[in-house]
ZAKOLNU-28423 format. One record per residue: residue number from 1; residue in one letter; x, y, z of N, C-alpha, C in turn. Coordinates in pm, whole numbers, m for minus. Example, Ala and Ser with C-alpha at 12.3 -4.5 7.8 and 13.67 -1.06 7.14 Angstrom:
2
seq  type  n.x  n.y  n.z  ca.x  ca.y  ca.z  c.x  c.y  c.z
1  A  1319  m569  780  1230  m450  780  1320  m330  780
2  S  1285  m225  708  1367  m106  714  1290  3  787
***
This chain:
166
seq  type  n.x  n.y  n.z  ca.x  ca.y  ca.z  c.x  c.y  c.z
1  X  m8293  1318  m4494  m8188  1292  m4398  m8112  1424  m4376
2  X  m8087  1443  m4277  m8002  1590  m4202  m7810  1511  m4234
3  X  m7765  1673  m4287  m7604  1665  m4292  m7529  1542  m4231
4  X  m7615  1601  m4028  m7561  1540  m3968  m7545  1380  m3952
5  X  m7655  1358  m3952  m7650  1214  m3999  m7587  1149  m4086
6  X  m7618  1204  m4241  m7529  1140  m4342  m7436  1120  m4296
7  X  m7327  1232  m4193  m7187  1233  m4202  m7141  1111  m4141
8  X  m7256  1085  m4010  m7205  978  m3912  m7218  865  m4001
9  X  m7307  862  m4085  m7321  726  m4192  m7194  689  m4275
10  X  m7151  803  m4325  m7038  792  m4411  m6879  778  m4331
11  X  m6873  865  m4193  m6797  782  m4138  m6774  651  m4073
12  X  m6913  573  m4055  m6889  460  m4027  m6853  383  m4160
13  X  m6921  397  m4316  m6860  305  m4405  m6699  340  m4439
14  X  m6693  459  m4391  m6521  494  m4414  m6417  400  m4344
15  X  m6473  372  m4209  m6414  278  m4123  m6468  118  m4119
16  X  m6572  75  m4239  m6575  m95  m4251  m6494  m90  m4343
17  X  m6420  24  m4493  m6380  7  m4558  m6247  m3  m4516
18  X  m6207  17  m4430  m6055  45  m4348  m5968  149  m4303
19  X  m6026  308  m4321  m6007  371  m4271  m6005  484  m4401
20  X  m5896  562  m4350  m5906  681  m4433  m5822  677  m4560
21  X  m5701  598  m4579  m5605  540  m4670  m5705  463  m4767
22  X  m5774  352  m4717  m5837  266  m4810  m5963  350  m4862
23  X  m6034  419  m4814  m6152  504  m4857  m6031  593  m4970
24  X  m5978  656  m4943  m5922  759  m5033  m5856  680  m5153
25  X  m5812  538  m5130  m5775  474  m5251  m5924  412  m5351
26  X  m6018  369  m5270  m6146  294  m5315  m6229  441  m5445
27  X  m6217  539  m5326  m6286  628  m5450  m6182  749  m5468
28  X  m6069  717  m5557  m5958  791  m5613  m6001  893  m5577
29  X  m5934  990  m5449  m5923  1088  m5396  m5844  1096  m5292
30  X  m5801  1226  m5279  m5618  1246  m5148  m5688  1170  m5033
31  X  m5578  1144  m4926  m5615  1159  m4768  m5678  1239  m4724
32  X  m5634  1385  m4781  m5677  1484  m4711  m5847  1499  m4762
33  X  m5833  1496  m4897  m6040  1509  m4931  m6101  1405  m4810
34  X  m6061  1311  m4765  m6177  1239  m4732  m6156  1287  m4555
35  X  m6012  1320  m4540  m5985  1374  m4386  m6096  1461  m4418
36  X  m6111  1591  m4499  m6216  1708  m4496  m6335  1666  m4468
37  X  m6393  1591  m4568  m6480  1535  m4548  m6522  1454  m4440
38  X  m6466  1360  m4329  m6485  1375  m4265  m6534  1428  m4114
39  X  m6454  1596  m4137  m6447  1687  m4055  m6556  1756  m4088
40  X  m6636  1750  m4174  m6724  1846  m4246  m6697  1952  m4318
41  X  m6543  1945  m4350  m6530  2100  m4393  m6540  2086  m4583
42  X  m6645  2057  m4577  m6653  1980  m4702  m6765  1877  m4730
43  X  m6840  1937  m4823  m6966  1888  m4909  m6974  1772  m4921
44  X  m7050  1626  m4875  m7070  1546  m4922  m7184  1526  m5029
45  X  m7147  1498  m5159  m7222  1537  m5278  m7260  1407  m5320
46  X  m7373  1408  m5396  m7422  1264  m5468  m7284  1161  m5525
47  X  m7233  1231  m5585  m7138  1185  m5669  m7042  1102  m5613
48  X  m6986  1153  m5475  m6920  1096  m5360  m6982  937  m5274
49  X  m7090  1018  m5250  m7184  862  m5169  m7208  781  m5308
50  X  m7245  789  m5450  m7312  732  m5520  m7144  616  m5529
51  X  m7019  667  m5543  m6902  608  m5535  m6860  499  m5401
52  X  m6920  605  m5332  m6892  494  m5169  m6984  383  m5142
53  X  m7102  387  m5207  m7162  279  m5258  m7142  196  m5289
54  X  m7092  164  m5447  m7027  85  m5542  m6876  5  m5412
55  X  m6819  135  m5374  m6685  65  m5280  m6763  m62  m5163
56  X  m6826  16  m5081  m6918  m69  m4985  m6945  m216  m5047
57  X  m7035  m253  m5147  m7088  m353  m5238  m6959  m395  m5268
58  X  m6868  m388  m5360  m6722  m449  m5374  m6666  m464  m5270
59  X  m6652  m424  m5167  m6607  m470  m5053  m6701  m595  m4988
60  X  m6824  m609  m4986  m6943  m685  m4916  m6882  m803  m5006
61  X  m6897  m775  m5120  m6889  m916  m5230  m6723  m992  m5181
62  X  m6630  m879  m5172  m6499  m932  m5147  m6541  m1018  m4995
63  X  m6640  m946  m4900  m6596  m1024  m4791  m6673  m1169  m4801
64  X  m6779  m1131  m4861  m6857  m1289  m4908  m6781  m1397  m4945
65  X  m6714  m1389  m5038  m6624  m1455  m5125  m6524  m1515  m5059
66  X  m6487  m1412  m4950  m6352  m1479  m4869  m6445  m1581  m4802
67  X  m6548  m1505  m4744  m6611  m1569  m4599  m6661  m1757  m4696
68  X  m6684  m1802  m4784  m6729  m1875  m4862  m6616  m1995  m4867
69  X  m6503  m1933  m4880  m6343  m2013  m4895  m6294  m2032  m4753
70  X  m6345  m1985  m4632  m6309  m1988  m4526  m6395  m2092  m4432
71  X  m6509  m2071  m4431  m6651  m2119  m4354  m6616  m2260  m4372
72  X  m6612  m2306  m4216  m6597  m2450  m4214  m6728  m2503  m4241
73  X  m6853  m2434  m4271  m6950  m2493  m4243  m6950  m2567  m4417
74  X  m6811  m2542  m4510  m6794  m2627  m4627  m6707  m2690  m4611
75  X  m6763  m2798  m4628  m6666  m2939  m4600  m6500  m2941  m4680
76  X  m6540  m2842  m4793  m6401  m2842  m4878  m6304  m2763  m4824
77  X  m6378  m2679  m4710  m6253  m2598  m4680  m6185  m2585  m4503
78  X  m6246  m2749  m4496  m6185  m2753  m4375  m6025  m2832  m4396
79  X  m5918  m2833  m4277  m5836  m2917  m4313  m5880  m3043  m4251
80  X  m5728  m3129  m4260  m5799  m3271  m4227  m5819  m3278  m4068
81  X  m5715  m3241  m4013  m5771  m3196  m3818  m5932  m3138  m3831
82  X  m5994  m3046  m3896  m6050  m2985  m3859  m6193  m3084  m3955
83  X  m6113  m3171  m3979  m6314  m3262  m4070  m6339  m3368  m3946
84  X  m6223  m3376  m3821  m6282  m3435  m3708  m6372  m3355  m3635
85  X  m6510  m3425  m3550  m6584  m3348  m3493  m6497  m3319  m3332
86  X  m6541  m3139  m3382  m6479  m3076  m3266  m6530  m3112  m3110
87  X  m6476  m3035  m3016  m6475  m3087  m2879  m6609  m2985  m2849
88  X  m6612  m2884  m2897  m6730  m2773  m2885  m6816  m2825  m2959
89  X  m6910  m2928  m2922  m6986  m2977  m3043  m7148  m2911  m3034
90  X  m7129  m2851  m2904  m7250  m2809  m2854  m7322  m2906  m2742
91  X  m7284  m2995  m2738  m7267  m3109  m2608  m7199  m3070  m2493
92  X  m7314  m3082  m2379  m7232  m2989  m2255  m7131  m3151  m2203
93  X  m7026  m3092  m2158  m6947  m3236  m2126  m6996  m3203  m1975
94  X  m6948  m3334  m1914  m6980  m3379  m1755  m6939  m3329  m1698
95  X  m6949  m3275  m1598  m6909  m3175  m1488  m6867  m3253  m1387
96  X  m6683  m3164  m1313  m6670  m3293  m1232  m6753  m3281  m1091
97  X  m6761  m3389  m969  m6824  m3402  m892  m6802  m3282  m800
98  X  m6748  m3208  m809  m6700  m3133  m709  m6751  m2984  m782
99  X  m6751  m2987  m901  m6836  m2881  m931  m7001  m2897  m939
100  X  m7026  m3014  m996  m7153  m3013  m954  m7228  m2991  m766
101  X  m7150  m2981  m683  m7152  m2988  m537  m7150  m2814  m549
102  X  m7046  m2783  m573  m7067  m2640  m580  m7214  m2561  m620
103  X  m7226  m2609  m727  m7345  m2566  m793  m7454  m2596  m705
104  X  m7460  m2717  m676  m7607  m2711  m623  m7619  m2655  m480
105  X  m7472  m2612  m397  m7448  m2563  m271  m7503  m2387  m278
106  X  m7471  m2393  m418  m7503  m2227  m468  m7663  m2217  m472
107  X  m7697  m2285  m536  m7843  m2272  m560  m7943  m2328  m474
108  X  m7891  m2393  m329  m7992  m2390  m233  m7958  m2292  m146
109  X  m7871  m2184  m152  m7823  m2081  m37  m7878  m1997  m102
110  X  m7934  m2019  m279  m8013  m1881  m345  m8159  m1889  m322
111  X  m8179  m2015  m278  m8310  m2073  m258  m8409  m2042  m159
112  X  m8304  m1978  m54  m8248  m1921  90  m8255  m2052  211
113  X  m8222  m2183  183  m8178  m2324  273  m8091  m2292  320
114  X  m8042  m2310  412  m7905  m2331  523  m7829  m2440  494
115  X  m7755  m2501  392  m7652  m2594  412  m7576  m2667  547
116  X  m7598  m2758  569  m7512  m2793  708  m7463  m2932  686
117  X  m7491  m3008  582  m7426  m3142  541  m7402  m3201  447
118  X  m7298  m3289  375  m7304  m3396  300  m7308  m3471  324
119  X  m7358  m3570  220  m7362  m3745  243  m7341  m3782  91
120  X  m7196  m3818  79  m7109  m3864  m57  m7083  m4017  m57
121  X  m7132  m4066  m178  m7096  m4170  m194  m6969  m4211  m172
122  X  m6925  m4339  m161  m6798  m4394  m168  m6721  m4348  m297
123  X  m6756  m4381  m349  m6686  m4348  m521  m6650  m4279  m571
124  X  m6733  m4100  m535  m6748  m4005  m539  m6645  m3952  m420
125  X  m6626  m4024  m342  m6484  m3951  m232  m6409  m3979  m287
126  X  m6395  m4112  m336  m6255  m4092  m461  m6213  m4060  m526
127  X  m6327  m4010  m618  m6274  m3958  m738  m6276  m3779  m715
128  X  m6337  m3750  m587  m6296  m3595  m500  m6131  m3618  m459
129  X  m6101  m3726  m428  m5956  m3753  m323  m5857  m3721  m461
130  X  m5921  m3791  m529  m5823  m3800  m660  m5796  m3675  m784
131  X  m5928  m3563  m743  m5926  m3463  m795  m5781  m3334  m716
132  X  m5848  m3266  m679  m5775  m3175  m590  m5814  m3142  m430
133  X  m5829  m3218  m401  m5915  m3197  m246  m5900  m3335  m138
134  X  m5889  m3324  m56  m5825  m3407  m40  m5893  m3420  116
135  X  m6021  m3505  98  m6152  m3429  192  m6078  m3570  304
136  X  m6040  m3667  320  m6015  m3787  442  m5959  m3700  543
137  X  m5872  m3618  514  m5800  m3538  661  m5886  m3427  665
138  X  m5990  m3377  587  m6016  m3224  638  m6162  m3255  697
139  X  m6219  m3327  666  m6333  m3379  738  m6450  m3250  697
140  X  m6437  m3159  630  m6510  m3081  541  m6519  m3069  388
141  X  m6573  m3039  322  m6618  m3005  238  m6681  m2919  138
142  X  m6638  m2778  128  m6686  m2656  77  m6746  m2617  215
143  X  m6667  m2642  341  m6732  m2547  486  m6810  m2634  510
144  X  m6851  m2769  451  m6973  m2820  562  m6922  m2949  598
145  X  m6977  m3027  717  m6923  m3162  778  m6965  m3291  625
146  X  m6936  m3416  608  m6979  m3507  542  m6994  m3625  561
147  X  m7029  m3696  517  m7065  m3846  567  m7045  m3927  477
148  X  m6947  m4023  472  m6952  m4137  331  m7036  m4272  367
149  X  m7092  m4317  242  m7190  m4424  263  m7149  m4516  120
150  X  m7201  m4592  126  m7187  m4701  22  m7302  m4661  m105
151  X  m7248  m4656  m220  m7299  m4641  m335  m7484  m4595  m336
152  X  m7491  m4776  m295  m7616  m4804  m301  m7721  m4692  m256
153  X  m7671  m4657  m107  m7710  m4569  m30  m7773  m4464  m83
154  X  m7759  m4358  m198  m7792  m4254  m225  m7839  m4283  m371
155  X  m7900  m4404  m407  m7920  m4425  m537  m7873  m4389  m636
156  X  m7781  m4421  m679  m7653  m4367  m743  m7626  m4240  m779
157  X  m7707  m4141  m720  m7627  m4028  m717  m7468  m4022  m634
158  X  m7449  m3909  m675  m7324  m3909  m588  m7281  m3819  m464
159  X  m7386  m3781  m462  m7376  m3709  m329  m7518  m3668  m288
160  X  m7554  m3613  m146  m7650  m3544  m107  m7619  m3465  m38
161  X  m7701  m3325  m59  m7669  m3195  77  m7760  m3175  130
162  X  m7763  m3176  272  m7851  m3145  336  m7855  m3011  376
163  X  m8009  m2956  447  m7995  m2840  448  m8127  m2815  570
164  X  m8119  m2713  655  m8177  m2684  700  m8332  m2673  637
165  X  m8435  m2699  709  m8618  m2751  682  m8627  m2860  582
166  X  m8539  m2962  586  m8558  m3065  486  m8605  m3198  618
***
């Protein structure tokens, strides 16, 4: 291994150990030895790395140890809020109707289709009316005209877009 390298090696464990204070306390030596050392103006010798070693490993074990008492993935060390299953369970939740409209408005204009209509269920205008949008007076819908129909109509989906060559 070349100088140069070592050095970049040893300044990165200088900085998992916490900087230049905690390196100079870990292997009993000034600020300034390990500032030098840093800078290169100054020998990094077996004796030094064989020390920053030992610090590294006592530090790894310290972070194990914490990480062990911390990790919810042990049941003992969760609190009692946290032994309920979370909302991030990895379960995508339902998307509301109006984003799913978005989405699929996105991905037939990537498709390269021309959008020019909806046809929304009844149910689905309501629970749009009742969101933030407030489609009975605007008679659009993300820029395109729409059409409400009865449930049945669209086999319970909740909407359809039409699009140019369909």
């Amino acid at each position: 291994m070349d100088q140069t390298t070592q050095l970049k090696y040893f300044t990165r464990a200088v900085a998992l150990l916490g900087g230049q204070q905690a390196t100079s306390r870990a292997l009993n030596m000034s600020d300034r030895s390990v500032r030098m050392l840093l800078a290169g103006n100054r020998r990094l010798h077996a004796g030094i790395l064989e020390d920053l070693g030992r610090a590294l490993i006592a530090h790894a074990d310290e972070c194990r140890a914490l990480e062990r008492k911390l990790s919810p993935a042990f049941a003992s060390n969760r609190t009692e809020a946290q032994a309920k299953p979370p909302l991030h369970d990895g379960k995508q939740r339902e998307r509301s109707v109006t984003t799913r409209m978005q989405i699929e408005l996105a991905q037939a204009r990537d498709l390269g289709f021309e959008p020019v209509s909806w046809t929304i269920s009844a149910s689905a205008a309501k629970a749009i009316d009742r969101s933030y949008v407030n489609i009975s007076r605007s008679r659009t819908l993300f820029g395109l005209p729409f059409d409400i129909v009865d449930d049945v109509q669209l086999d319970g989906r909740p909407f359809g877009l039409h699009t140019t060559g369909e």
